[in-house]
DODOMAR-561198 format. One record per residue: residue number from 1; x, y, z of N, C-alpha, C in turn. Coordinates in steps of 0.05 Angstrom, whole numbers. Atoms other than C-alpha are relative to their C-alpha. Example, Ala and Ser with C-alpha at 12.3 -4.5 7.8 and 13.67 -1.06 7.14 Angstrom:
2
+------+--------+--------+--------+--------+--------+--------+--------+--------+--------+
! resi !   n_xx !   n_yy !   n_zz !  ca_xx !  ca_yy !  ca_zz !   c_xx !   c_yy !   c_zz !
+------+--------+--------+--------+--------+--------+--------+--------+--------+--------+
!    1 !     18 !    -24 !      0 !    246 !    -90 !    156 !     18 !     24 !      0 !
!    2 !    -16 !    -24 !     -1 !    273 !    -21 !    143 !    -15 !     22 !     14 !
+------+--------+--------+--------+--------+--------+--------+--------+--------+--------+
//
This chain:
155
+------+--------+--------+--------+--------+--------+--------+--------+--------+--------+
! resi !   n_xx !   n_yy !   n_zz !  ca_xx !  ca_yy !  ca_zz !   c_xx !   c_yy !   c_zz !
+------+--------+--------+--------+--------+--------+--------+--------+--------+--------+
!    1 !     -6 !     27 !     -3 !  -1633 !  -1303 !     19 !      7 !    -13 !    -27 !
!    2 !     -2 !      7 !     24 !  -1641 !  -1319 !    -56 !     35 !     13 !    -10 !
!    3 !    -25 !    -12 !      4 !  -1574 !  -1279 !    -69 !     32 !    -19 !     17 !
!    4 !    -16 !     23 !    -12 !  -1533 !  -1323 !    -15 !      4 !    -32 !    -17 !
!    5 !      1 !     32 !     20 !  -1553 !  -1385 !    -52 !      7 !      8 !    -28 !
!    6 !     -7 !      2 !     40 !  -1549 !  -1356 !   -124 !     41 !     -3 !     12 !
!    7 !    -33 !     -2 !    -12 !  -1470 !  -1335 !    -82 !     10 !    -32 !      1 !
!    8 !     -3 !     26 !     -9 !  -1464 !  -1406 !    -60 !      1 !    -21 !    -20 !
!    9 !     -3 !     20 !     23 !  -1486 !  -1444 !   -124 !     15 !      8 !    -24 !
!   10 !    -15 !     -2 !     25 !  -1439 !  -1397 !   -170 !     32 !     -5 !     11 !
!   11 !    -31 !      4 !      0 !  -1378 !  -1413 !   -129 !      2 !    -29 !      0 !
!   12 !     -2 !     28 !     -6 !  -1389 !  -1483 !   -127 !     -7 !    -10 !    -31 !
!   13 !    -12 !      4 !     27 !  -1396 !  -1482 !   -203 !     18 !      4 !    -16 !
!   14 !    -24 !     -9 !      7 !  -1340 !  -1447 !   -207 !     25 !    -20 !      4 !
!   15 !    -14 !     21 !     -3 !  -1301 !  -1497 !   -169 !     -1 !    -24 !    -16 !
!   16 !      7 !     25 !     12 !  -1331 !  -1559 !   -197 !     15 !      9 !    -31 !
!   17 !    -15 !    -14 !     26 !  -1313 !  -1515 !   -274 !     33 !    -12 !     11 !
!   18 !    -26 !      1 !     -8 !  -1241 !  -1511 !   -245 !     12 !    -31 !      8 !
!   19 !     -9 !     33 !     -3 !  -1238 !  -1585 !   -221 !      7 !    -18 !    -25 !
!   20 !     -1 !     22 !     17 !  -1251 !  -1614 !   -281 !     18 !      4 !    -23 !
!   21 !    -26 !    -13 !     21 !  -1215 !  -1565 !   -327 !     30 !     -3 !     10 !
!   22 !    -31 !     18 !     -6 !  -1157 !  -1589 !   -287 !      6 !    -23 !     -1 !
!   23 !     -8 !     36 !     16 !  -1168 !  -1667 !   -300 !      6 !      7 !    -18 !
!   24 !     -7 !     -1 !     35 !  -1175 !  -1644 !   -376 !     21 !     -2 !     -2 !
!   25 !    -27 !    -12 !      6 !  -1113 !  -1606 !   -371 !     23 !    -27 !      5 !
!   26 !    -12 !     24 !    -16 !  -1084 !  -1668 !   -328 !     13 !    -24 !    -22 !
!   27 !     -4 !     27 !     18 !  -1103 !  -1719 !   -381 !     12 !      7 !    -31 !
!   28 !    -16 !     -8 !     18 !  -1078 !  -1680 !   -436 !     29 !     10 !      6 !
!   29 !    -43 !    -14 !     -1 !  -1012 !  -1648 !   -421 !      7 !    -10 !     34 !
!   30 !     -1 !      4 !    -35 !   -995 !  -1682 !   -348 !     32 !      9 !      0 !
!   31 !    -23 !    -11 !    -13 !   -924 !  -1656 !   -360 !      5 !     24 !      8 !
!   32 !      8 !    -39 !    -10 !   -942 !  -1577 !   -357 !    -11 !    -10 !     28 !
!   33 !     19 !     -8 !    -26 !   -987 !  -1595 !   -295 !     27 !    -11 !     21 !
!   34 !    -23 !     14 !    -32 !   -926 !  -1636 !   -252 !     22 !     28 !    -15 !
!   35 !    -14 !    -23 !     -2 !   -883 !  -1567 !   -285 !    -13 !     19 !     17 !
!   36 !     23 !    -21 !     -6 !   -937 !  -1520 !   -260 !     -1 !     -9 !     25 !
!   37 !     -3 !     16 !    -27 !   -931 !  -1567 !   -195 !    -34 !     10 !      9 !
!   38 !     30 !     12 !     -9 !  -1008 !  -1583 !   -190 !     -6 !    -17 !     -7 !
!   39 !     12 !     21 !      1 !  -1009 !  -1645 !   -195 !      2 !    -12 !     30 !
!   40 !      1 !     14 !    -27 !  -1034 !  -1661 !   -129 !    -10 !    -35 !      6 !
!   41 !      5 !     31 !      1 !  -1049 !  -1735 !   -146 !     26 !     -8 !      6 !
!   42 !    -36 !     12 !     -7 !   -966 !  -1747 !   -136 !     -1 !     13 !     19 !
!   43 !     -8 !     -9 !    -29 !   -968 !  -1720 !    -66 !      5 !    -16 !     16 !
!   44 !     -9 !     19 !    -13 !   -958 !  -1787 !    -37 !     31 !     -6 !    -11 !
!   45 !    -31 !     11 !     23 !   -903 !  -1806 !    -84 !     24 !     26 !      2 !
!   46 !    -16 !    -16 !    -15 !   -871 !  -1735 !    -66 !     19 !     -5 !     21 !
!   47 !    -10 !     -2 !    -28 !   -868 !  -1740 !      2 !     14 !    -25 !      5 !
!   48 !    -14 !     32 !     -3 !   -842 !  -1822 !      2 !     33 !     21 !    -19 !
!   49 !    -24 !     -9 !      8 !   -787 !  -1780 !    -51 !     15 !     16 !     17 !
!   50 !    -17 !    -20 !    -15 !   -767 !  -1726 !     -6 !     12 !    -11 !     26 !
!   51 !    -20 !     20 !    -29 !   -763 !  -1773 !     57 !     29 !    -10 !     -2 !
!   52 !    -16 !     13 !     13 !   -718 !  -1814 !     14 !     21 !     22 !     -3 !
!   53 !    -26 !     -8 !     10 !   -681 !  -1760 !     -6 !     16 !     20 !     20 !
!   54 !    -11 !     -9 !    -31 !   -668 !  -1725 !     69 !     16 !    -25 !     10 !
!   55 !    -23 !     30 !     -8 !   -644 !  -1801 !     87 !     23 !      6 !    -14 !
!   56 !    -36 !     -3 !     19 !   -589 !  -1796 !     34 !     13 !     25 !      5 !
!   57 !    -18 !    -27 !     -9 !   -572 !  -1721 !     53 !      9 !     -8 !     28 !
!   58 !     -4 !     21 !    -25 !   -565 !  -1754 !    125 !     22 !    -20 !     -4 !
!   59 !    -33 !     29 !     -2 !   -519 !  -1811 !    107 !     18 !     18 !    -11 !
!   60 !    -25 !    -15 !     18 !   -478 !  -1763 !     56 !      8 !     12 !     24 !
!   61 !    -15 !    -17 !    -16 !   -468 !  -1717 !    112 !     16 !    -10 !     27 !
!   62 !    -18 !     19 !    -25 !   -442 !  -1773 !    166 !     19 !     -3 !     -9 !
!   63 !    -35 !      1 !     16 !   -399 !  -1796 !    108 !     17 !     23 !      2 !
!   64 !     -5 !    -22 !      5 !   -378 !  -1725 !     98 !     22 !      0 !     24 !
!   65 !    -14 !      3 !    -31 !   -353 !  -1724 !    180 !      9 !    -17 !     -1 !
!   66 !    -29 !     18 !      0 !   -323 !  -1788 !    176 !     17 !      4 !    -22 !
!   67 !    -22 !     -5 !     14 !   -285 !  -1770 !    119 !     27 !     20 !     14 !
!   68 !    -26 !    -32 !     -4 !   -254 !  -1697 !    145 !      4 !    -10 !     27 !
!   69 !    -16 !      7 !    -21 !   -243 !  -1733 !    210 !     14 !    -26 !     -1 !
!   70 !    -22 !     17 !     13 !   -200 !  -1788 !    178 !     14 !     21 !     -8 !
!   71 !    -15 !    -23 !     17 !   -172 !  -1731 !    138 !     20 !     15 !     22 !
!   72 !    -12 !     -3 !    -30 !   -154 !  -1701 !    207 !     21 !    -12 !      9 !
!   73 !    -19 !     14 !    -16 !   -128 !  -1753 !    238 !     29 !    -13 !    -27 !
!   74 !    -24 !      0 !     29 !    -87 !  -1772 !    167 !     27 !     19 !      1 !
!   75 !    -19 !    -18 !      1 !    -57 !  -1701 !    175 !     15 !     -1 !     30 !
!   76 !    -23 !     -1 !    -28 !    -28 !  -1706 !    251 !     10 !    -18 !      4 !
!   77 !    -12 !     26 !      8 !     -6 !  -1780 !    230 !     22 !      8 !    -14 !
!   78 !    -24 !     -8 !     19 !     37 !  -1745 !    174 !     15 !     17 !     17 !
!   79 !    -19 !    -16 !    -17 !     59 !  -1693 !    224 !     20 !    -17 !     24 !
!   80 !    -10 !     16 !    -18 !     81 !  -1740 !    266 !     25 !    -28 !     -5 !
!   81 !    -20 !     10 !     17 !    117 !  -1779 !    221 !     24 !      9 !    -15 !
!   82 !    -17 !    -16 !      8 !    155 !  -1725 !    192 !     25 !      9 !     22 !
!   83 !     -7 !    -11 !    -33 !    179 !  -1708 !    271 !     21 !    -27 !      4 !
!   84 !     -5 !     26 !    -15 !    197 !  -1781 !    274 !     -8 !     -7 !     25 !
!   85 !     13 !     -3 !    -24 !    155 !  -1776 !    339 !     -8 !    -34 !    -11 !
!   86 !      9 !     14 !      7 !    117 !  -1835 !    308 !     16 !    -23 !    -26 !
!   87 !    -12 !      9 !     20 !    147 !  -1899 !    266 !    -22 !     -4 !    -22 !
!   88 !     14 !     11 !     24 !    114 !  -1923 !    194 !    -18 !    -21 !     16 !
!   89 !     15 !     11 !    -15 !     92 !  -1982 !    230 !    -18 !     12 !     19 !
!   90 !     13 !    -18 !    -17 !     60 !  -1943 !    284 !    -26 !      8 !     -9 !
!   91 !     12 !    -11 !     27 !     23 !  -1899 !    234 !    -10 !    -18 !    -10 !
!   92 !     14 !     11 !     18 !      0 !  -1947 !    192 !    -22 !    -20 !     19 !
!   93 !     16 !      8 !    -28 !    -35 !  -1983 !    264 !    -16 !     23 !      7 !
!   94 !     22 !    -20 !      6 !    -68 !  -1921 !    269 !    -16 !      4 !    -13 !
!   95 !     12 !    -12 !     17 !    -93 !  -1902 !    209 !    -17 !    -26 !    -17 !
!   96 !      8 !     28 !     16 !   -107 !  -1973 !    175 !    -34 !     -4 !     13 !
!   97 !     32 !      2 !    -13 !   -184 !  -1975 !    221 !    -15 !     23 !    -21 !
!   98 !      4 !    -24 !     14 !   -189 !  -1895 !    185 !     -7 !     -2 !    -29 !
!   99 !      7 !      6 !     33 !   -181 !  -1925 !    109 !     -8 !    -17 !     -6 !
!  100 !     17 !     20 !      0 !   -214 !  -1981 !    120 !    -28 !      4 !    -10 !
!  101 !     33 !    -10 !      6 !   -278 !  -1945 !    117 !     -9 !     25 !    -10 !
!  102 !     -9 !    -19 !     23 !   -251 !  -1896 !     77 !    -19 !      1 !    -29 !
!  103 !     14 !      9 !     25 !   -304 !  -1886 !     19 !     24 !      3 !    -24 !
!  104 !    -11 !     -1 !     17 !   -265 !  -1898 !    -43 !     28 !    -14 !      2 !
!  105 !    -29 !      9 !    -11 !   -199 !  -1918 !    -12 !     20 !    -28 !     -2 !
!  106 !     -7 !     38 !      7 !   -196 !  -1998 !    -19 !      5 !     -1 !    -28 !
!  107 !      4 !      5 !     35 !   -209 !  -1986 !    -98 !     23 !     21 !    -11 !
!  108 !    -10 !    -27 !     23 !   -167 !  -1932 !   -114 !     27 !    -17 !     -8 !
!  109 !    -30 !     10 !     16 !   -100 !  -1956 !   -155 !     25 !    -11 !     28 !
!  110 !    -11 !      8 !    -21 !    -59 !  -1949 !    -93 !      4 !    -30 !     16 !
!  111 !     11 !     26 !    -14 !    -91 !  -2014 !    -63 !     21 !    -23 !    -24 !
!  112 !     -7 !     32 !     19 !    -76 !  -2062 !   -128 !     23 !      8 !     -2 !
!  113 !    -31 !     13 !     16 !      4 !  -2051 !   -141 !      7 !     -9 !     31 !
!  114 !     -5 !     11 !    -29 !     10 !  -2072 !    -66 !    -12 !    -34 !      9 !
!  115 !     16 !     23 !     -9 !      0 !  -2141 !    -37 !    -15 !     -4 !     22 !
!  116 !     19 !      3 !    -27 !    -37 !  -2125 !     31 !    -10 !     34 !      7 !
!  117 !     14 !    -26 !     -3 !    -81 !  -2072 !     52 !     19 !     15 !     26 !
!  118 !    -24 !    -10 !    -11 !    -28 !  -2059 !    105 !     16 !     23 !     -4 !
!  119 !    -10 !    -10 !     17 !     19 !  -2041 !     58 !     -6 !     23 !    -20 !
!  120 !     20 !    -20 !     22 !    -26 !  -2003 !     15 !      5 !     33 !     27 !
!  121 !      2 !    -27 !    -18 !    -38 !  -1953 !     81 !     31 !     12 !      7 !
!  122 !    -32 !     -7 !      2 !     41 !  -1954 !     87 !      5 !     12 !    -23 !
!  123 !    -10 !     -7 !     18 !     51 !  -1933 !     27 !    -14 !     31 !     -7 !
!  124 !      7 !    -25 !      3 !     -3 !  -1880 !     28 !     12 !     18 !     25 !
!  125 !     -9 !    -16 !    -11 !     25 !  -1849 !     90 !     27 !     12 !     -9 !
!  126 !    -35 !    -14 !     12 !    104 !  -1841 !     62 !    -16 !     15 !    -28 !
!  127 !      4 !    -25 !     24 !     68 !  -1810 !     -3 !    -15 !     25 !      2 !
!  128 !     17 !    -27 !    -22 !     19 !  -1763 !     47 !     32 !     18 !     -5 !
!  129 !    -23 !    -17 !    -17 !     95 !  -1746 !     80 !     19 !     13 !    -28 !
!  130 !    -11 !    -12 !     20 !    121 !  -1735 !      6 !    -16 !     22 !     -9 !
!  131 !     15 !    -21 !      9 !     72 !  -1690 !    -12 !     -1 !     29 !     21 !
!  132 !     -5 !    -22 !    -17 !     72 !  -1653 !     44 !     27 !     12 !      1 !
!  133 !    -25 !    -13 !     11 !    147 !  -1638 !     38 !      9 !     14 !    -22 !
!  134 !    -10 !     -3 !     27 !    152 !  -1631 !    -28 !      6 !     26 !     -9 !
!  135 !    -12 !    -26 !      3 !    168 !  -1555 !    -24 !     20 !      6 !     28 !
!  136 !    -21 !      4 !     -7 !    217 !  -1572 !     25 !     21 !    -21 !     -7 !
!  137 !    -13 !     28 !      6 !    268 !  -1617 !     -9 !     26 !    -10 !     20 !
!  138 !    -20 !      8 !    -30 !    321 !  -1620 !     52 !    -11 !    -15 !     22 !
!  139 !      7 !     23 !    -27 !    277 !  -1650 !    101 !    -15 !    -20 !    -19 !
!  140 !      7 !     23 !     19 !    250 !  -1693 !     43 !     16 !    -25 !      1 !
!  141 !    -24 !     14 !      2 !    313 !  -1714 !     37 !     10 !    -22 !     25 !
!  142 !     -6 !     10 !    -24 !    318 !  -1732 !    111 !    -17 !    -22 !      7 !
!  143 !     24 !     23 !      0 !    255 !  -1764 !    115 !     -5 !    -25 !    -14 !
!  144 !      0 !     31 !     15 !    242 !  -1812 !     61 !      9 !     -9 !      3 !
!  145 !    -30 !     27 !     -2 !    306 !  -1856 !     68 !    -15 !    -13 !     22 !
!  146 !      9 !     11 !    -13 !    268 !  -1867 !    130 !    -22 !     -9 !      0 !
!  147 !     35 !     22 !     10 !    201 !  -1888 !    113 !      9 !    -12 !    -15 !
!  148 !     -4 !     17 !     18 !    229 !  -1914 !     50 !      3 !    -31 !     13 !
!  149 !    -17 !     31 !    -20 !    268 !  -1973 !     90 !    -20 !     -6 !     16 !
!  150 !     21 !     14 !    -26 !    215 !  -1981 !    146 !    -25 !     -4 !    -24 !
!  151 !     18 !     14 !     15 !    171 !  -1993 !     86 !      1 !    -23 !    -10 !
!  152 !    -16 !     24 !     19 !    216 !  -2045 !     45 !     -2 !    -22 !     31 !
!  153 !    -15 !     17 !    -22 !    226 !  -2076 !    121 !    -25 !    -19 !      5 !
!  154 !     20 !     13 !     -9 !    150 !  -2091 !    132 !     -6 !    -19 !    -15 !
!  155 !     15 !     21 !     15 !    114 !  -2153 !    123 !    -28 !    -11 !    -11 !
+------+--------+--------+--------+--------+--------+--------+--------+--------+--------+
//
């Protein structure tokens, strides 16, 4: 019986040893112990960080989808414009809801030499439909004149 208890009171001096030699350590070097990741006193403040930071992987990755499905619908707007299936006007009634909420899109350069956000999405679609040509210069050729003018035309 005496052996159980001597068992019992040397692990529980052992612990208590170990407790305190980790405040020491704590109160002297607390940046080894949050490297060494035992500082279990920040375990609240963790877990409030990691919540926080699954929320923001969460919104990034909605943004992420509404981006590539603007991006999407951007690219069968340009195809469709190139076809002349679709006019400039047209297109730019489409896509104008798409860059609206476009992250980045209101601010970028594009926006300010233009006087209406309209305009702005007109102008990015005919330079989509230039870029996308631009290793065809024959239907370039065919194309622009026509956006060009249905651009100059809008108000």
């Amino acid at each position: 019986m005496s052996t159980v208890r001597r068992a019992g009171t040397a692990s529980a001096a052992i612990l208590t040893g170990l407790t305190l030699m980790l405040g020491l350590v704590r109160a002297a070097a607390p940046q080894w112990i949050a490297l060494a990741g035992l500082d279990v006193w920040s375990l609240p403040n963790d877990r409030a960080a990691l919540r926080a930071a699954m929320a923001e992987s969460s919104r990034l990755r909605d943004e992420a989808e509404e981006l590539r499905s603007s991006i999407e619908a951007a690219e069968r707007v340009t195809a469709e414009l190139v076809v002349g299936s679709l006019s400039l006007a047209e297109a730019t009634v489409v896509i104008q809801p798409l860059l609206r909420n476009r992250p980045g899109f209101p601010s970028e350069g594009i926006c300010a030499s233009v006087p209406t956000f309209r305009r702005a999405v007109a102008r990015y679609l005919v330079d989509r439909v230039r870029r996308v040509l631009q290793d065809n210069p024959s239907e370039l050729a065919c194309v622009l004149p026509r956006l060009e003018t249905a651009y100059h035309a809008m108000e």
